[in-house]
N, C-alpha and C positions, 0 to 999 in steps of 0.2 A: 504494500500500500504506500500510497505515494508520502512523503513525510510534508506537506507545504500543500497548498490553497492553490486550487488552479483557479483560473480567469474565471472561466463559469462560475465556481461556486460562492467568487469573488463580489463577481457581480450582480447574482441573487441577494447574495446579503448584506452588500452597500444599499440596493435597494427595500430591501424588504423589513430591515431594523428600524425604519422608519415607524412600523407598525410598534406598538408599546409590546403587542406579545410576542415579538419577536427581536426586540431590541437588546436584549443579550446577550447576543449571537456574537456583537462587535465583537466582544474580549471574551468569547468564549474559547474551548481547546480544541483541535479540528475534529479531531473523534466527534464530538459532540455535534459543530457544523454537520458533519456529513452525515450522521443518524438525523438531523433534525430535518435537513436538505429532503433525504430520501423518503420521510415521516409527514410531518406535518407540513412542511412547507410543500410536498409536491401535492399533498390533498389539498391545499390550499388554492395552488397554480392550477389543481384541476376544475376545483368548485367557479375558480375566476373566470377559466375556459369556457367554463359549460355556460356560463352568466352573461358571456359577451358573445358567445356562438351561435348557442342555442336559444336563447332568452331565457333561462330558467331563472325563477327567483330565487337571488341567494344576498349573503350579507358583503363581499369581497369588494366589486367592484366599486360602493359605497365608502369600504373602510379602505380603500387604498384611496381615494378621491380626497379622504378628510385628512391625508395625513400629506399630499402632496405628490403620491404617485400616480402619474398620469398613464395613459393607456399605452403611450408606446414603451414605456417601463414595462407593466404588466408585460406586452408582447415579448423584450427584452429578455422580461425572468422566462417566461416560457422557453423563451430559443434555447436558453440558458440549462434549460433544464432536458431540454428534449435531446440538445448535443452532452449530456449526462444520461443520457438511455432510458427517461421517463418518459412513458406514456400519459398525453392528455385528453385521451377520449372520454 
């Protein structure tokens, strides 16, 4: 396993610590990043998916708007995430 932060996971969590449940993350230890990356942050990047694709009502696209993340961010983490080997269907 890699010992250092690649770009991707970089970039999800510049963005996404913005949120207060996820602001942690800055100074957390990458073990952690990457359980919570693969965890909660991709069901999150899914729920946000599904909210701007599909229209399904959810709380994401909201709580990322309130905190300053705009939609090409969101698109961002997704890329972000998908060249990480997660699926957003």
């Amino acid at each position: 396993m890699e010992s250092e932060i690649n770009a991707d996971e970089a970039e999800i969590i510049r963005i996404i610590s913005s949120l207060p449940e996820f602001s942690w993350l800055i100074t957390a230890e990458l073990a952690k990043i990457r359980h919570e990356i693969r965890g909660k942050i991709a069901k999150t990047l899914h729920e946000y998916y599904l909210e701007n694709t599909r229209n399904e009502k959810g709380v994401w696209t909201a709580k990322f708007a309130s905190v300053g993340i705009s939609e090409d961010d969101g698109k961002t983490m997704i890329s972000c995430a998908r060249r990480l080997g997660m699926e957003m269907f």
